[in-house]
C-alpha positions in Angstrom: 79.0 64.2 65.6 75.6 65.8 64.0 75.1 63.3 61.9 71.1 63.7 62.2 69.6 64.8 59.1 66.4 66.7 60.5 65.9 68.4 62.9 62.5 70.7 64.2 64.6 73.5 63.8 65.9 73.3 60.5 67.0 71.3 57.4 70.8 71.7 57.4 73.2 71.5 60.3 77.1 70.9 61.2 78.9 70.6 64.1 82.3 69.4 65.6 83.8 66.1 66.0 83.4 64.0 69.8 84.8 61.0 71.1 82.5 58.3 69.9 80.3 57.6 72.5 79.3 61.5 72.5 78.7 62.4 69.1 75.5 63.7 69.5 75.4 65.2 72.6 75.0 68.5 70.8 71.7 67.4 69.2 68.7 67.2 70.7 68.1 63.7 72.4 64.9 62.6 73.4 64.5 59.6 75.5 62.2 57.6 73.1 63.4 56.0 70.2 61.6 54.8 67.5 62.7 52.5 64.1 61.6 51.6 61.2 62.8 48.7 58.7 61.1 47.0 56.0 60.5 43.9 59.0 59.2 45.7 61.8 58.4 48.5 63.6 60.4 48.6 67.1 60.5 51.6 69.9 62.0 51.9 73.3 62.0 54.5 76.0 64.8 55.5 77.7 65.1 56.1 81.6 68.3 57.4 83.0 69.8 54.0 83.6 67.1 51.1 82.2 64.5 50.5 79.8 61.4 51.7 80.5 59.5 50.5 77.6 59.6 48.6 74.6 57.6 47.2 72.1 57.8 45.8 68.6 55.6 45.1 65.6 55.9 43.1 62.6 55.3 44.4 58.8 54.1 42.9 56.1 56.5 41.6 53.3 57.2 44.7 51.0 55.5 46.7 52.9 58.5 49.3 52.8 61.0 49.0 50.4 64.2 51.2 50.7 65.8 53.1 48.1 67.7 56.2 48.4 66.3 57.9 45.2 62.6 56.5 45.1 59.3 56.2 47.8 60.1 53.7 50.1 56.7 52.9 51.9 54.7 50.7 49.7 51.4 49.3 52.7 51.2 53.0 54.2 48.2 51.5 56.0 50.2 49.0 57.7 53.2 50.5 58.5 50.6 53.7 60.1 49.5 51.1 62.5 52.2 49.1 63.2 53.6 52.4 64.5 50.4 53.4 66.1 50.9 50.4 68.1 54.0 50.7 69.2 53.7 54.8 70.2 50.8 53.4 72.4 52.6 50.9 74.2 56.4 53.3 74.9 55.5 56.7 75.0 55.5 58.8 77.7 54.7 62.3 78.9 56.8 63.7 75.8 55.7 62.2 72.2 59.1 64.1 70.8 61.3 61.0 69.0 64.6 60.0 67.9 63.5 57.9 64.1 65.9 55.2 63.2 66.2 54.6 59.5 67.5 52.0 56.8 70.9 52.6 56.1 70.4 52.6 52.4 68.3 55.9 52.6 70.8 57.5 54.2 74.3 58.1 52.4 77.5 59.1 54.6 80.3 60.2 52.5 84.4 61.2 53.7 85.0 64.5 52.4 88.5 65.8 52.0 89.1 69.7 52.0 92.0 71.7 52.8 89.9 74.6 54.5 86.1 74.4 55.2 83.3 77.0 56.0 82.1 77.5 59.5 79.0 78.9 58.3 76.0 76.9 57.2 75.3 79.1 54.3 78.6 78.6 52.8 79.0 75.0 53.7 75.7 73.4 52.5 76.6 74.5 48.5 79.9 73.7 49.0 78.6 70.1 50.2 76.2 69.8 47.4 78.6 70.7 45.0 81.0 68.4 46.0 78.3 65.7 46.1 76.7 66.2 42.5 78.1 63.1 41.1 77.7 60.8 44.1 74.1 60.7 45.0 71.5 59.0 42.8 69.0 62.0 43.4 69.4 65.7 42.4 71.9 67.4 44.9 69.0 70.2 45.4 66.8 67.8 46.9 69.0 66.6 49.7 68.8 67.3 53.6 72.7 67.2 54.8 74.7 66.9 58.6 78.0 67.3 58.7 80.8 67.1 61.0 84.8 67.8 60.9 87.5 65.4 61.6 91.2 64.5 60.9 91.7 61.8 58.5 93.9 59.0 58.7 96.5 60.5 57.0 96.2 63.5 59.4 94.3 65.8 56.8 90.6 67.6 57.0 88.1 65.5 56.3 84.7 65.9 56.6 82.0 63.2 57.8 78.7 64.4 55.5 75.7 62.2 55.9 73.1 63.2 52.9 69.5 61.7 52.3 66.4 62.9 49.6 64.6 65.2 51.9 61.3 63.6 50.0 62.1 59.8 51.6 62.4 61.5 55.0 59.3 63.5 55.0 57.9 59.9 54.2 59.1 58.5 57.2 58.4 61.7 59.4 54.6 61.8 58.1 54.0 58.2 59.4 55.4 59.0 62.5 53.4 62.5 62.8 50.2 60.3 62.1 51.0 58.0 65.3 51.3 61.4 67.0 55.2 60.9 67.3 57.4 64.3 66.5 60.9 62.9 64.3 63.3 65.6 66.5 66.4 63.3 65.1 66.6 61.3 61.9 69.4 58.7 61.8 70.3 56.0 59.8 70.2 52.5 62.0 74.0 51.7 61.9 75.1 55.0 63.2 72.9 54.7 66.1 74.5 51.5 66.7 78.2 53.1 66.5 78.5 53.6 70.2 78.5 50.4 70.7 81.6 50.1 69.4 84.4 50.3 71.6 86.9 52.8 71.5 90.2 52.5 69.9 92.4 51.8 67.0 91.1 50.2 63.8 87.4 48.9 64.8 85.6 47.2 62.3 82.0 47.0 62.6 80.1 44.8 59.5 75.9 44.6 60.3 73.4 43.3 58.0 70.4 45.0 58.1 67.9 43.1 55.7 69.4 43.2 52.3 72.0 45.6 53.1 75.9 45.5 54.6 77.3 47.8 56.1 81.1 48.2 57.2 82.2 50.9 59.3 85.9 51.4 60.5 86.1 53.5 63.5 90.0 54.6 64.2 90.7 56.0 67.7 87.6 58.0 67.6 87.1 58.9 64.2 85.2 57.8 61.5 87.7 55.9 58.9 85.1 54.4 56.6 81.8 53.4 55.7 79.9 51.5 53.2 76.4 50.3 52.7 76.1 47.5 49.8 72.5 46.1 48.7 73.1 42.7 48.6 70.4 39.6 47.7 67.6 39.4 49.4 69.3 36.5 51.4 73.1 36.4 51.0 75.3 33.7 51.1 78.1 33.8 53.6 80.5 34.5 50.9 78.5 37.5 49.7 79.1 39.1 52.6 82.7 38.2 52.8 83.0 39.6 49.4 82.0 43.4 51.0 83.9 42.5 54.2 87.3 42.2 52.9 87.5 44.8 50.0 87.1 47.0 53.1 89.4 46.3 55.4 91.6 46.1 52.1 90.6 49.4 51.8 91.5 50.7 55.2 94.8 49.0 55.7 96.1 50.6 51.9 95.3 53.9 52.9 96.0 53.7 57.0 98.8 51.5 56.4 97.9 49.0 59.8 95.6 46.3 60.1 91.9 45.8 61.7 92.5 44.9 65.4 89.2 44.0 66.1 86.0 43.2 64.4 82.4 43.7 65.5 79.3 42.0 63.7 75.5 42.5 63.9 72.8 41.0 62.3 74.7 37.5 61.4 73.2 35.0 64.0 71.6 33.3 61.9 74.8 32.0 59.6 76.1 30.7 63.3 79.4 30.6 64.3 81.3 29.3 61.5 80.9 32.8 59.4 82.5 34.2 62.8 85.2 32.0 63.0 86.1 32.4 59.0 86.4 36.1 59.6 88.7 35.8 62.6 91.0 33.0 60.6 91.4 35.1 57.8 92.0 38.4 59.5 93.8 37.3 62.2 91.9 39.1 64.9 89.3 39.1 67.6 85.6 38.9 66.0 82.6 39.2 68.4 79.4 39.7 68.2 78.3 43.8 68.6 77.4 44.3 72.4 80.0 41.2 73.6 82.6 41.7 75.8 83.0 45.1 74.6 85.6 47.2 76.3 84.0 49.8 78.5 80.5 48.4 77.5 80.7 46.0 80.9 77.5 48.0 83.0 74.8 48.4 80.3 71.2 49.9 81.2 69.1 47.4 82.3 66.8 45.8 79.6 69.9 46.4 77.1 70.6 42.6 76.7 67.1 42.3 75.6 67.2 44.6 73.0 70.7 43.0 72.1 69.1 39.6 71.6 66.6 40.8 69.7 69.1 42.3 67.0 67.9 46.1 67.8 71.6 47.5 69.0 70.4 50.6 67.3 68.1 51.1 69.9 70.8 50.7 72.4 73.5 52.6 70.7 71.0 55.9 70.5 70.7 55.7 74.3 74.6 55.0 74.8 75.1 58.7 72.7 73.8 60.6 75.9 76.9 59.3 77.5 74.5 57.0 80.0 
């Protein structure tokens, strides 16, 4: 799936759909990884089969603030260094990286058509048009990736992930100053989405500072996605409150229930949020990276990165097929 939103070579790109675990083997994929969220600064580099480097860096409170529409970095001074830091510490011969991003900045959207373009020039207005309404920016300003896939109901659909091309160049100038080159822009929990094993009716749910995101990923494909701003520090039945309505969602329209869920970014509410989940969904609920089918052999210095609730990181090394 091209569900980057910049590229060196251009602004606007599309592509076909993949099995999950190889959506962006079409994309350029370089081997060090670098995100950003309004905590820290993190960045790995990737060998063929183990970590090679990693390093992390805090940030000051409000020091980036995400928003979809408006700047995000508030302490540019801070957040320069913290990735100065990092870039020191990873990077090797090449300094071209994959940027991770809040998931808030970037919006992903299920598009229904009965035909669609093949060629850029035709699809991106097409896209925009359809988008007018939806995002909290003007359409013009947006940088788009899109992919095709078959719905749940069998139909063309089409998996658009749209951001304010002003928020990225935000993030790509900090990285530019710490003498790292953004080849791939991608929101956090996409990254993380080959973590996800495959097969029927996957629910993934990851908190990601104030923000939830649910993701349903059916036999390959993308079924839904949401990203909710929550409080700053949500109760356990906040989050339920975005959990269910979206597995609501999915069984209404695919007429079958969640088999399994995943969750990320919830340690800290221990096991009792884990165990509501599973009672009132009556399925398996794990933590993303646990016991996950086909997931047994991960690249050495993975489990790290697990622990330290970066799957991102992980998950954008996992889309080479490694």
């Amino acid at each position: 799936m091209n569900s980057l939103l910049a590229q060196r070579s251009g602004r606007e790109s599309g592509g076909s759909f993949r099995r999950l675990g190889r959506w962006l083997d079409a994309v350029p994929h370089p081997d060090l990884v670098c995100l950003i969220s309004p905590e820290r600064v993190a960045a790995a580099r990737w060998g063929p089969h183990r970590l090679e480097a990693f390093a992390e860096e805090p940030l000051p409170a409000g020091a980036i603030r995400p928003s979809p529409a408006q700047a995000n970095v508030v302490d540019s001074a801070a957040v320069a260094q913290a990735l100065r830091k990092v870039a020191e510490r990873v990077r090797g011969l090449r300094h071209e990286t994959a940027l991770l991003l809040p998931d808030s900045i970037v919006r992903i959207f299920l598009l229904g058509f009965e035909t669609f373009p093949r060629k850029p020039s035709e699809a991106v207005p097409l896209l925009r048009w359809r988008l007018r309404k939806s995002v909290p920016f003007p359409v013009e300003e947006t940088v788009l990736s899109w992919c095709e896939q078959r719905s749940v109901e069998e139909s063309l659909e089409v998996v658009t992930a749209v951001a304010r091309q002003s928020v990225i160049e935000e993030y790509e100038g900090l990285a530019r100053e710490a003498g790292l080159e953004a080849g791939v822009v991608l929101g956090e929990t996409l990254a993380a989405l080959p973590l996800v094993e495959d097969g029927p009716a996957v629910l993934l749910a990851r908190l990601g500072g104030a923000s939830l995101t649910t993701a349903v990923i059916d036999s390959g494909g993308l079924a839904l996605y949401r990203c909710a701003e929550l409080s700053v520090q949500p109760d356990p039945q906040a989050l339920l409150d975005e959990i269910f309505p979206a597995v609501a969602y999915f069984q209404d329209r695919a007429h079958r229930d969640i088999e399994v869920v995943r969750l990320a970014g919830m340690e800290s509410y221990g096991p009792g949020l884990l165990q509501r989940v599973e009672r009132e969904l009556g399925c398996p609920v794990r933590a993303l990276g646990e016991e996950s089918s086909g997931l047994e052999h991960l690249p050495d210095g993975a489990g790290d990165l697990l622990s330290r609730q970066l799957a991102s990181l992980v998950g954008w090394h996992l889309n080479r097929g490694a």
